[in-house]
PDB file with SEQRES, HELIX, SHEET and CRYST1 records, atoms N, CA, C and O in Angstrom:
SEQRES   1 A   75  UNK UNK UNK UNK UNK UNK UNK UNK UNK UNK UNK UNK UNK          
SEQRES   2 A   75  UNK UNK UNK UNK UNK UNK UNK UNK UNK UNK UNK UNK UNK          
SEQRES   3 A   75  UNK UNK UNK UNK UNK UNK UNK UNK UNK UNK UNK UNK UNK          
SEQRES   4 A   75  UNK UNK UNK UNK UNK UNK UNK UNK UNK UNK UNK UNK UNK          
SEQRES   5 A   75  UNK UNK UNK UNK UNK UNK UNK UNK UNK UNK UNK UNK UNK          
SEQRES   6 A   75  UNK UNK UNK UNK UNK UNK UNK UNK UNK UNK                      
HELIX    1 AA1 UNK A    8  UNK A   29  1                                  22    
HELIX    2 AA2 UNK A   41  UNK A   51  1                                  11    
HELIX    3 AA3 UNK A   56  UNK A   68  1                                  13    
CRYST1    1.000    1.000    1.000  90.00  90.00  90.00 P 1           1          
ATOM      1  N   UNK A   1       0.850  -1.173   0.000  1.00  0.00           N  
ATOM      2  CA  UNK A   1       0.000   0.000   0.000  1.00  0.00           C  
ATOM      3  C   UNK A   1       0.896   1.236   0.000  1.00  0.00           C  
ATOM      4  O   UNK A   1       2.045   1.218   0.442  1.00  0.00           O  
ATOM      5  N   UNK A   2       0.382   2.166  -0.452  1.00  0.00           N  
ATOM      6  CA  UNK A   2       0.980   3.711  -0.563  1.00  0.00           C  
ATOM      7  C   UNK A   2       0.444   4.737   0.231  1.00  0.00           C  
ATOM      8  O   UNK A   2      -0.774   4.917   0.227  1.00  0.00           O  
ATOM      9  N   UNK A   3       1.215   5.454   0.933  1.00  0.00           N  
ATOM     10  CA  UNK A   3       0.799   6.587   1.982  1.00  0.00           C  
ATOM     11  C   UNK A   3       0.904   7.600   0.872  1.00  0.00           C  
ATOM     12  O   UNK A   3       1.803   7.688   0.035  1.00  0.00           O  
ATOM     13  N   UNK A   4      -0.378   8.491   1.037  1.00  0.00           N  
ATOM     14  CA  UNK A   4      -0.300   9.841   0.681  1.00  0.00           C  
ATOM     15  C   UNK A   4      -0.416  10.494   1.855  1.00  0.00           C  
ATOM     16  O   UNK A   4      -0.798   9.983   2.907  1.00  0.00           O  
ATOM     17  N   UNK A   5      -0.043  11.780   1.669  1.00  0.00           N  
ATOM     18  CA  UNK A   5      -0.236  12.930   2.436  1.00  0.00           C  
ATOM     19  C   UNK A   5      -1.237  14.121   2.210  1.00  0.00           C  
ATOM     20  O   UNK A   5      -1.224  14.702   1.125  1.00  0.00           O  
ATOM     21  N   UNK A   6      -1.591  14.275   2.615  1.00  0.00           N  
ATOM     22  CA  UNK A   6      -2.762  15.640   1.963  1.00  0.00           C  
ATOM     23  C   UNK A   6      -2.923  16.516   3.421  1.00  0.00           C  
ATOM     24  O   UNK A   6      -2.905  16.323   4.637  1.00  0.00           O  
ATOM     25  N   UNK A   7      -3.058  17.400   2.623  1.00  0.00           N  
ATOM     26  CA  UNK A   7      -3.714  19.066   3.676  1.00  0.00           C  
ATOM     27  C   UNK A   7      -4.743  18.012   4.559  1.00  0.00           C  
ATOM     28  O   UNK A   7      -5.222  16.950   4.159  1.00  0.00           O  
ATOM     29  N   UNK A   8      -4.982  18.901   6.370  1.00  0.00           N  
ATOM     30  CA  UNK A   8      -6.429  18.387   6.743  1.00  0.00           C  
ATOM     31  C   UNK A   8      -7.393  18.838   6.058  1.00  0.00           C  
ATOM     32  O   UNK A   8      -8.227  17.937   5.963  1.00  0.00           O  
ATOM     33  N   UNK A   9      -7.794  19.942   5.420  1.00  0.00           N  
ATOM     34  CA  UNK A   9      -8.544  20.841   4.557  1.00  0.00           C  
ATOM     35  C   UNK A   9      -8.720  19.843   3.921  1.00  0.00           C  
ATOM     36  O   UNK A   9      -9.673  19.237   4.411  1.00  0.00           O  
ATOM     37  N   UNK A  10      -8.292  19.311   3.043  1.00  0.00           N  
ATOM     38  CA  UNK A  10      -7.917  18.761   1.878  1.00  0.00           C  
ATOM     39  C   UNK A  10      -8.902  17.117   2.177  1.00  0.00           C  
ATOM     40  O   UNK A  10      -9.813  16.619   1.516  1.00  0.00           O  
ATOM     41  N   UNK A  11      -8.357  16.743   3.189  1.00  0.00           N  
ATOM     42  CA  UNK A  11      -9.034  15.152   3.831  1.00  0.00           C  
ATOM     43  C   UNK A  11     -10.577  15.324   4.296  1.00  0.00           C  
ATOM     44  O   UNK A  11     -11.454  14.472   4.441  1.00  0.00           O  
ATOM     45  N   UNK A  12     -10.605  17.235   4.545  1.00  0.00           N  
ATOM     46  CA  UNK A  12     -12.157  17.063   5.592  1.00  0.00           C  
ATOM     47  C   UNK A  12     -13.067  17.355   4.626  1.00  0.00           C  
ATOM     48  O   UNK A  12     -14.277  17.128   4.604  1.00  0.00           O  
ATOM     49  N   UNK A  13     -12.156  18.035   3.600  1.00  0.00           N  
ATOM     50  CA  UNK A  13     -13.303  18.104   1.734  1.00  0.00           C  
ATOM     51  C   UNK A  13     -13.552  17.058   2.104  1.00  0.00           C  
ATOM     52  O   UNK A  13     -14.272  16.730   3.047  1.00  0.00           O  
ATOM     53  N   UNK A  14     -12.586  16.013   0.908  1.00  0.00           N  
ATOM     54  CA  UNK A  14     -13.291  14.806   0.619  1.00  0.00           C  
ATOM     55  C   UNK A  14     -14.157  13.722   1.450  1.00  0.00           C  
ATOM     56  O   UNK A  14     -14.951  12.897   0.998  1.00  0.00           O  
ATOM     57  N   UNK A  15     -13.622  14.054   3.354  1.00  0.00           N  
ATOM     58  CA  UNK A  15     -14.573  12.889   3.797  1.00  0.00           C  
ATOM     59  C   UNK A  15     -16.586  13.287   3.497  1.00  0.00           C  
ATOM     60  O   UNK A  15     -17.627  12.725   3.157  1.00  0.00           O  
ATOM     61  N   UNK A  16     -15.979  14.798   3.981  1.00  0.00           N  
ATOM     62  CA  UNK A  16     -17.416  15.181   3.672  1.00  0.00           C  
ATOM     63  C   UNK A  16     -18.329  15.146   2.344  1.00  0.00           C  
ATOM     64  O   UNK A  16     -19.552  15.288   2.343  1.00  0.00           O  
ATOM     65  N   UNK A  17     -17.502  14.927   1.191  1.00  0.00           N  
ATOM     66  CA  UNK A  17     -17.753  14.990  -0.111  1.00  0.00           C  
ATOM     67  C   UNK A  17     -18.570  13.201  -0.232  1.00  0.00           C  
ATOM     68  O   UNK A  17     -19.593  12.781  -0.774  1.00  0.00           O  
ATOM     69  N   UNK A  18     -17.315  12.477   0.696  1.00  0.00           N  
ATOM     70  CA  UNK A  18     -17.993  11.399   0.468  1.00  0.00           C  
ATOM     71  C   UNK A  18     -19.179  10.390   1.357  1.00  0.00           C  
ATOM     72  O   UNK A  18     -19.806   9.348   1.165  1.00  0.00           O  
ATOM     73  N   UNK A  19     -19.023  11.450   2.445  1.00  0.00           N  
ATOM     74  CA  UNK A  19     -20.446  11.013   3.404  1.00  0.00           C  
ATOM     75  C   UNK A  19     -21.547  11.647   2.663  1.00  0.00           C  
ATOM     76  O   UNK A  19     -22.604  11.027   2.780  1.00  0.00           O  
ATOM     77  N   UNK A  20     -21.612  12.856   1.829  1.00  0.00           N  
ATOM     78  CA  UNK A  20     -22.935  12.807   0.925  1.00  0.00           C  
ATOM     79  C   UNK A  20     -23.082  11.812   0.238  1.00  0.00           C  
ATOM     80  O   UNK A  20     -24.027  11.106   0.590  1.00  0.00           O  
ATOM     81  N   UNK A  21     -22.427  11.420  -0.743  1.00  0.00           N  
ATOM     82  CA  UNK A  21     -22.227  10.801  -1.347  1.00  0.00           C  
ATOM     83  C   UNK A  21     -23.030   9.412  -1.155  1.00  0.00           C  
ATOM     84  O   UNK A  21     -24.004   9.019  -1.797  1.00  0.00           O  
ATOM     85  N   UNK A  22     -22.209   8.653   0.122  1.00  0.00           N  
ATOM     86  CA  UNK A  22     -22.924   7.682   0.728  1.00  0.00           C  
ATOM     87  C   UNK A  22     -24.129   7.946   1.001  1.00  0.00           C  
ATOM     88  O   UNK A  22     -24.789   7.006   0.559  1.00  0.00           O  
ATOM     89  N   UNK A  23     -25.218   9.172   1.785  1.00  0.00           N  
ATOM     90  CA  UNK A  23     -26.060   9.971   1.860  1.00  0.00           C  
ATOM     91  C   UNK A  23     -26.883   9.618   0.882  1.00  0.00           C  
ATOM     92  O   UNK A  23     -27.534   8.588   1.057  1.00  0.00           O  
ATOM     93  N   UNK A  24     -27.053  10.364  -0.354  1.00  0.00           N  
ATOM     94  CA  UNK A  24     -27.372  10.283  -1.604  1.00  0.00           C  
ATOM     95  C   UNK A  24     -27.352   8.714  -1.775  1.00  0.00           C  
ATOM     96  O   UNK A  24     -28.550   8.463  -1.640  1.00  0.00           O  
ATOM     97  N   UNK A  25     -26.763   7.579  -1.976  1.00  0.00           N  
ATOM     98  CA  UNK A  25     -26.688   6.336  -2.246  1.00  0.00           C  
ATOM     99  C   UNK A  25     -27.485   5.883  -1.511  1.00  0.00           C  
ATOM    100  O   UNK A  25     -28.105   5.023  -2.138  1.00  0.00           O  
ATOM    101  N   UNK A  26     -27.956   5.989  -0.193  1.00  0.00           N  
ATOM    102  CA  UNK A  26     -28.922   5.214   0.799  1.00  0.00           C  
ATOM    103  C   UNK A  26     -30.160   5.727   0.211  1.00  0.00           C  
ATOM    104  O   UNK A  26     -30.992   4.858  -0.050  1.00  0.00           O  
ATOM    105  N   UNK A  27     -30.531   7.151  -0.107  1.00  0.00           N  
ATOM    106  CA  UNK A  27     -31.705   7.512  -0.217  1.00  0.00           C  
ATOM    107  C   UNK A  27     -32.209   6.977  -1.891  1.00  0.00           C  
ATOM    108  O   UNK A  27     -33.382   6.745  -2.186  1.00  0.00           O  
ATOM    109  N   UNK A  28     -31.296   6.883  -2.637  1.00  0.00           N  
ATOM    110  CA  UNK A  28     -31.790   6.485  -3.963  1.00  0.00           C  
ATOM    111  C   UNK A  28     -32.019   4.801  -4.032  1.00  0.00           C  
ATOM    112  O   UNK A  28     -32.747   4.364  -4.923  1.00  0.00           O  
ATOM    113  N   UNK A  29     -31.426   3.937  -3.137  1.00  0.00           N  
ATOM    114  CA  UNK A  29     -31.577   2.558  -2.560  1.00  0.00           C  
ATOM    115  C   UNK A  29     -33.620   2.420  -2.538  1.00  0.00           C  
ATOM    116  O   UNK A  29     -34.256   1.641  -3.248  1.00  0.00           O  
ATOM    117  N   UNK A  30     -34.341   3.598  -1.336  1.00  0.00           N  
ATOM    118  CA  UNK A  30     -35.269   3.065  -1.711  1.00  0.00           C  
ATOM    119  C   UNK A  30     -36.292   3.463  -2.549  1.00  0.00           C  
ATOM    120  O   UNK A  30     -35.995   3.953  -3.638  1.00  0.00           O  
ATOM    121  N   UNK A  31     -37.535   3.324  -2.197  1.00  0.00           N  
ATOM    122  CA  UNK A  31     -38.100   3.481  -3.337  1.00  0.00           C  
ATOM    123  C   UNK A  31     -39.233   4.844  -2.768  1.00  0.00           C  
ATOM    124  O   UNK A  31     -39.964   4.743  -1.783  1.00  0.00           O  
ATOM    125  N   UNK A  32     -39.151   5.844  -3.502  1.00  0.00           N  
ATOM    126  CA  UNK A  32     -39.091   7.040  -3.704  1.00  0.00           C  
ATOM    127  C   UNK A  32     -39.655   7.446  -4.202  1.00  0.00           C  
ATOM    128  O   UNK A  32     -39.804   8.667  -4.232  1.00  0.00           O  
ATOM    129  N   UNK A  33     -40.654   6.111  -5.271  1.00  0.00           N  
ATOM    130  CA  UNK A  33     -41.600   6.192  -5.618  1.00  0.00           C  
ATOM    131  C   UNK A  33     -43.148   6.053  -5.526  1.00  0.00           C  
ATOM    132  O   UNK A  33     -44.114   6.566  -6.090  1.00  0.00           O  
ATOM    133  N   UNK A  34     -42.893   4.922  -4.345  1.00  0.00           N  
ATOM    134  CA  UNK A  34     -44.122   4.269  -3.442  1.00  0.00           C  
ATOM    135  C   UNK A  34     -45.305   4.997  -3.245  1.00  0.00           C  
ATOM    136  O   UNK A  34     -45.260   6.182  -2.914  1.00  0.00           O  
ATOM    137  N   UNK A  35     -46.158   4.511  -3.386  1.00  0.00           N  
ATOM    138  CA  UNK A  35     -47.253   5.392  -2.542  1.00  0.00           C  
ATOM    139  C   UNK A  35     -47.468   5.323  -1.380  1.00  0.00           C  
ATOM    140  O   UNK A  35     -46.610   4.683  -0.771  1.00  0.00           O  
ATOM    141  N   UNK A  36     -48.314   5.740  -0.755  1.00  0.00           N  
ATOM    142  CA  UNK A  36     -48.227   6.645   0.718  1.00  0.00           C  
ATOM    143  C   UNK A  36     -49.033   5.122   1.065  1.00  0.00           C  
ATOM    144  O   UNK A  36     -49.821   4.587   0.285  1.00  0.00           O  
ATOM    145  N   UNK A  37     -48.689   4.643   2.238  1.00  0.00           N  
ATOM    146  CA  UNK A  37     -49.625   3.592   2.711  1.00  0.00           C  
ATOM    147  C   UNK A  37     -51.182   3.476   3.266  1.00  0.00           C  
ATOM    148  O   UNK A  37     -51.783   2.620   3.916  1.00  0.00           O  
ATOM    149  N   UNK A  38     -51.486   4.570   2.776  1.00  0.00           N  
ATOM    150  CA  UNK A  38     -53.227   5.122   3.391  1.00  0.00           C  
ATOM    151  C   UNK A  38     -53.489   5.578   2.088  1.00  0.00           C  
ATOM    152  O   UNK A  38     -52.726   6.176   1.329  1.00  0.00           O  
ATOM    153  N   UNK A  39     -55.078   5.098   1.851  1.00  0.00           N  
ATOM    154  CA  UNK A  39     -55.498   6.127   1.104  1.00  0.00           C  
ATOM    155  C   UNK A  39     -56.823   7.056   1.609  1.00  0.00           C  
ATOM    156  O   UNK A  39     -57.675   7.568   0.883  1.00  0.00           O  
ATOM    157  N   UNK A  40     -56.739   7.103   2.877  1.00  0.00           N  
ATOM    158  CA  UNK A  40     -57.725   7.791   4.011  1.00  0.00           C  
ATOM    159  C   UNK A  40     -56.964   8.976   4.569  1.00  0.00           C  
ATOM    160  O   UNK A  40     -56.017   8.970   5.357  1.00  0.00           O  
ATOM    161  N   UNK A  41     -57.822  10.387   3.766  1.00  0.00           N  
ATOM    162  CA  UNK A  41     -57.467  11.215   4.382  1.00  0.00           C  
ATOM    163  C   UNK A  41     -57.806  11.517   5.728  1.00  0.00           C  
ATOM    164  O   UNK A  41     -57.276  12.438   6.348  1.00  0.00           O  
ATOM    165  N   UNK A  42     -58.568  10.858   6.137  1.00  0.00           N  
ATOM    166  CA  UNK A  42     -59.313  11.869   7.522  1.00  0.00           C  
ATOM    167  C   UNK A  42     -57.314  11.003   8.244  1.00  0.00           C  
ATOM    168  O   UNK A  42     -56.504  11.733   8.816  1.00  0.00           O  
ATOM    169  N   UNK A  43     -57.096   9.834   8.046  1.00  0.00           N  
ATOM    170  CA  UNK A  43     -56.147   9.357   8.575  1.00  0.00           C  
ATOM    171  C   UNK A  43     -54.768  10.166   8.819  1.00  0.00           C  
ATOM    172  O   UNK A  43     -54.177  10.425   9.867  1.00  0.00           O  
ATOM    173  N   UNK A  44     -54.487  10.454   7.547  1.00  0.00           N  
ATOM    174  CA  UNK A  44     -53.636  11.355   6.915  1.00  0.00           C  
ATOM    175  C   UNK A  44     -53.429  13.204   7.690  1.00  0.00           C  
ATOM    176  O   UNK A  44     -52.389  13.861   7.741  1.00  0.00           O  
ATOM    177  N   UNK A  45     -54.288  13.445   7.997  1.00  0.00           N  
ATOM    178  CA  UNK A  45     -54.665  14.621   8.699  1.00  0.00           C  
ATOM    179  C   UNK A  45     -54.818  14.129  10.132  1.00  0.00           C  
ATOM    180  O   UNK A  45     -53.871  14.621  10.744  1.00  0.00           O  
ATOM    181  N   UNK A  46     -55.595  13.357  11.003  1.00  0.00           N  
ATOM    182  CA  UNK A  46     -55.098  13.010  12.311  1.00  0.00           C  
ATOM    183  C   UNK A  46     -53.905  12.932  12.335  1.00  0.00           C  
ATOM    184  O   UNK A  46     -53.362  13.760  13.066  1.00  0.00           O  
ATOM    185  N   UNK A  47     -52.905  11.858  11.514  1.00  0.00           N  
ATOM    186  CA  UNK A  47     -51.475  12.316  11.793  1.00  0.00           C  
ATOM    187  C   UNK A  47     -50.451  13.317  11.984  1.00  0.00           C  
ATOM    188  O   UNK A  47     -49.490  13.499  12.731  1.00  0.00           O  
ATOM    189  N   UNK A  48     -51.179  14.050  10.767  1.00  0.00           N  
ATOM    190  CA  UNK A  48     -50.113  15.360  10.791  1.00  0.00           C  
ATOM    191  C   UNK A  48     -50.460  16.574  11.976  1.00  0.00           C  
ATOM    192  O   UNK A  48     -49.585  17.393  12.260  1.00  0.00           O  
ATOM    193  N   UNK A  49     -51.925  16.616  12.691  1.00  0.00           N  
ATOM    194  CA  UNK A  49     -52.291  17.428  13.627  1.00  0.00           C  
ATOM    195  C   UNK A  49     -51.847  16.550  15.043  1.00  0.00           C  
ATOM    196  O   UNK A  49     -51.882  17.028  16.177  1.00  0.00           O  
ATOM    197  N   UNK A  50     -51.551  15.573  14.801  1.00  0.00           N  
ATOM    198  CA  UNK A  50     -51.196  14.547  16.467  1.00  0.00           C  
ATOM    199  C   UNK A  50     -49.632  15.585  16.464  1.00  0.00           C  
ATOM    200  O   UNK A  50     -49.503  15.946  17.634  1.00  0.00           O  
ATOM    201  N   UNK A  51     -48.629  16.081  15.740  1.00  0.00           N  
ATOM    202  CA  UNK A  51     -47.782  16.472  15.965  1.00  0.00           C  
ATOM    203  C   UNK A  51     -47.640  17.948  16.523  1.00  0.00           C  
ATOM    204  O   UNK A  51     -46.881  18.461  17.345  1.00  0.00           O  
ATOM    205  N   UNK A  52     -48.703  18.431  15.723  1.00  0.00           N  
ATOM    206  CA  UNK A  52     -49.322  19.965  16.657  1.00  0.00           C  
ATOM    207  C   UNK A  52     -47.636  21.014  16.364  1.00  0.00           C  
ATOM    208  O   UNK A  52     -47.077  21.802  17.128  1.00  0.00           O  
ATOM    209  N   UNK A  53     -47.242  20.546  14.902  1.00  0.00           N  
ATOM    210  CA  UNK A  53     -46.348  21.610  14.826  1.00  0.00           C  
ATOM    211  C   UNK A  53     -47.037  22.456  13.172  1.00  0.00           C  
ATOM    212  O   UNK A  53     -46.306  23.107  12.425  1.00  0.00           O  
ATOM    213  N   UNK A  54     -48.616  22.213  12.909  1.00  0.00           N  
ATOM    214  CA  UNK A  54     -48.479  22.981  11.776  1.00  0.00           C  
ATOM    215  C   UNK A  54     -49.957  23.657  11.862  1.00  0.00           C  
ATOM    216  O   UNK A  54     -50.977  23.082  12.241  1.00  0.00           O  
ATOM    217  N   UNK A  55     -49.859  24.814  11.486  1.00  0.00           N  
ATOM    218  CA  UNK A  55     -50.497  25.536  11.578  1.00  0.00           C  
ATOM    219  C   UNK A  55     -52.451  24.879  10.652  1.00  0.00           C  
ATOM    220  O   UNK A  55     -52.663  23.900   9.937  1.00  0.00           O  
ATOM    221  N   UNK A  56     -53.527  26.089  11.204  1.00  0.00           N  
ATOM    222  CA  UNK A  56     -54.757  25.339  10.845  1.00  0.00           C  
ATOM    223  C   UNK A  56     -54.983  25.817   9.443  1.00  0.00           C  
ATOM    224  O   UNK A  56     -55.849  25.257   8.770  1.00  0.00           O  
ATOM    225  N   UNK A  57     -54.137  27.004   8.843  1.00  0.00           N  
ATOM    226  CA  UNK A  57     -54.048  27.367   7.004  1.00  0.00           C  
ATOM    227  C   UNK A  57     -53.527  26.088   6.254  1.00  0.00           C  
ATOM    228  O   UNK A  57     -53.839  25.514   5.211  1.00  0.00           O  
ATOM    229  N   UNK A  58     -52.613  25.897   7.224  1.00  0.00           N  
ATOM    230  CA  UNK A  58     -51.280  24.269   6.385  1.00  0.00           C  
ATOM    231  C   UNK A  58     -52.377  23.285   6.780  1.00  0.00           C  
ATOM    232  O   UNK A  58     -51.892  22.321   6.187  1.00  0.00           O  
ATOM    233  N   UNK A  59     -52.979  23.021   7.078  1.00  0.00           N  
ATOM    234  CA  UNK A  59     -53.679  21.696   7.502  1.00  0.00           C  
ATOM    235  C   UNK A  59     -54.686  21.568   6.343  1.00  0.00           C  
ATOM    236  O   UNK A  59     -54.659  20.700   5.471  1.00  0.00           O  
ATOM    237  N   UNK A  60     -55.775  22.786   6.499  1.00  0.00           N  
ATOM    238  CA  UNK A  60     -56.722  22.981   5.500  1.00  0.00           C  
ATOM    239  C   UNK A  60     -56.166  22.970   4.267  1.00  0.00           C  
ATOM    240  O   UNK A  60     -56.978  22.432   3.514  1.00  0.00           O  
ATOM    241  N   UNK A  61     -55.109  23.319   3.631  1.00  0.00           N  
ATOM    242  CA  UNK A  61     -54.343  23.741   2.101  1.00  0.00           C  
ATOM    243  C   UNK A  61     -54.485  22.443   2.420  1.00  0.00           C  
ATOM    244  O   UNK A  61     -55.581  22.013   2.059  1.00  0.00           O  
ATOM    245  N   UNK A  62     -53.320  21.096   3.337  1.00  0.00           N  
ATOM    246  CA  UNK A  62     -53.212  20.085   2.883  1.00  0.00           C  
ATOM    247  C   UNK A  62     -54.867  18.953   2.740  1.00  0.00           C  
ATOM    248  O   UNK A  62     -54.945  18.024   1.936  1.00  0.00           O  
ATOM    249  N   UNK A  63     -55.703  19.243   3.454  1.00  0.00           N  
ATOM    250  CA  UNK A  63     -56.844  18.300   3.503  1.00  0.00           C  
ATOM    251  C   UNK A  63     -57.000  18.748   2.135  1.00  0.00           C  
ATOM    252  O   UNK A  63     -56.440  17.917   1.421  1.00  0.00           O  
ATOM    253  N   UNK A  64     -57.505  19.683   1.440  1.00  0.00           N  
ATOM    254  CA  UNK A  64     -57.744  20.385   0.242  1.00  0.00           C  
ATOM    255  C   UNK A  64     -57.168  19.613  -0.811  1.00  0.00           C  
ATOM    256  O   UNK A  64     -57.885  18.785  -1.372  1.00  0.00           O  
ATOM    257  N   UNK A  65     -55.863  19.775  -1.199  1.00  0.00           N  
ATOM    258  CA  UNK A  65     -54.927  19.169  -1.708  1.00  0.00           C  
ATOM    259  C   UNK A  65     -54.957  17.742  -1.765  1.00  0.00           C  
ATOM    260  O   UNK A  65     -54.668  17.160  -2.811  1.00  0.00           O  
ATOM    261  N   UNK A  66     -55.244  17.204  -0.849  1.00  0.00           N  
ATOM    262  CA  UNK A  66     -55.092  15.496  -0.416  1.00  0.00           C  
ATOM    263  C   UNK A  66     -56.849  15.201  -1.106  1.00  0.00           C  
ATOM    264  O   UNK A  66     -57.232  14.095  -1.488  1.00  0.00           O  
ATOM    265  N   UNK A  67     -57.523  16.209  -1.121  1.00  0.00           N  
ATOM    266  CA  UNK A  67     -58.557  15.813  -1.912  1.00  0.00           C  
ATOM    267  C   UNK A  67     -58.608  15.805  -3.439  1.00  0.00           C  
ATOM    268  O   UNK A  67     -59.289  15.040  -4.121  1.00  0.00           O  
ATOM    269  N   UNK A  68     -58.010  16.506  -3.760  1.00  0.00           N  
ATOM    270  CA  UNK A  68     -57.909  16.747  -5.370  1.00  0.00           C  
ATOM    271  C   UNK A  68     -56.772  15.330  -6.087  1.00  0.00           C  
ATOM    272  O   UNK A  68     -56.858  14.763  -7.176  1.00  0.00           O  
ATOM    273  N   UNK A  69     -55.958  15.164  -5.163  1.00  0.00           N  
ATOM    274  CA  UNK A  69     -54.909  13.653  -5.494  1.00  0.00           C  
ATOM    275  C   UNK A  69     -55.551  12.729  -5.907  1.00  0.00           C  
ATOM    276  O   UNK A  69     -56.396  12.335  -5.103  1.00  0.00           O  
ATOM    277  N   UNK A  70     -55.500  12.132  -6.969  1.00  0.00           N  
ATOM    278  CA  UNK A  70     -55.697  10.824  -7.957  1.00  0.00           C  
ATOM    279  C   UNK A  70     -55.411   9.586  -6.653  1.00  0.00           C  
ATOM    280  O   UNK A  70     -55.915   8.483  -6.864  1.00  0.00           O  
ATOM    281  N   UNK A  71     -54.799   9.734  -5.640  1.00  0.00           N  
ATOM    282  CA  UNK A  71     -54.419   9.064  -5.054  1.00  0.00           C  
ATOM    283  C   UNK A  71     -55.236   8.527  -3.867  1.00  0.00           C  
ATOM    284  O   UNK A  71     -55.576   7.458  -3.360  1.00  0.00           O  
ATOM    285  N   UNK A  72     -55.376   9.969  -3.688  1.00  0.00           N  
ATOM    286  CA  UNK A  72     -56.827   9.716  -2.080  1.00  0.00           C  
ATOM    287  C   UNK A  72     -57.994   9.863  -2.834  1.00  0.00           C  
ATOM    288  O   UNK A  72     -58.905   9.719  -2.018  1.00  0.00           O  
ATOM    289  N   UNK A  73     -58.561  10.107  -4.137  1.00  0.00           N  
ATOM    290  CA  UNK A  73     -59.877  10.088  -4.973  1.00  0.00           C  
ATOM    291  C   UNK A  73     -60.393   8.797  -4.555  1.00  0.00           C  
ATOM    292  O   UNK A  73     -59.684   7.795  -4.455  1.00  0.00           O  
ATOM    293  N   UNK A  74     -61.718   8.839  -4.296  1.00  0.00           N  
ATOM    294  CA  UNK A  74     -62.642   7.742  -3.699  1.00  0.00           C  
ATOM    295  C   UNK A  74     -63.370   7.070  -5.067  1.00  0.00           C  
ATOM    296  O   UNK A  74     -63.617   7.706  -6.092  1.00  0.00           O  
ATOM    297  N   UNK A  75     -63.592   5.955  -4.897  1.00  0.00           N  
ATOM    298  CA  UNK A  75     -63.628   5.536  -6.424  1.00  0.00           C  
ATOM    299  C   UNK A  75     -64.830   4.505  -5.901  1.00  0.00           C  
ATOM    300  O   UNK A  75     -65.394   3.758  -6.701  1.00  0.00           O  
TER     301      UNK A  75                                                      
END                                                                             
């Protein structure tokens, strides 16, 4: 094996360059494409208000929104 030497600068780039890196590689691993495991909004909205960090404009935009989705559409 061969020792290089490099700047710390130089080593704390690249570790950091390559913990994104790895970063980026875990998140493209899954699938990113999935759909949401509910297709019940009232569900969908109890969840996000059990956390009580979003406001009652963001809630309503999202119930709104979650209604118009091809996804939560009741069929």
């Amino acid at each position: 094996m061969v020792t290089v030497t490099i700047p710390k600068k130089e080593y704390q780039r690249l570790a950091e360059k390559a913990l994104r890196y790895e970063y980026l590689r875990q998140l493209l691993e899954e699938d990113v494409f999935a759909s949401p495991p509910t297709k019940n909004i009232k569900e969908v909205m109890g969840e996000f208000k059990k956390t009580k960090i979003y406001g009652q404009n963001f809630l309503k935009s999202l119930e709104k929104g979650l209604g118009r989705s091809s996804h939560f559409a009741t069929r």
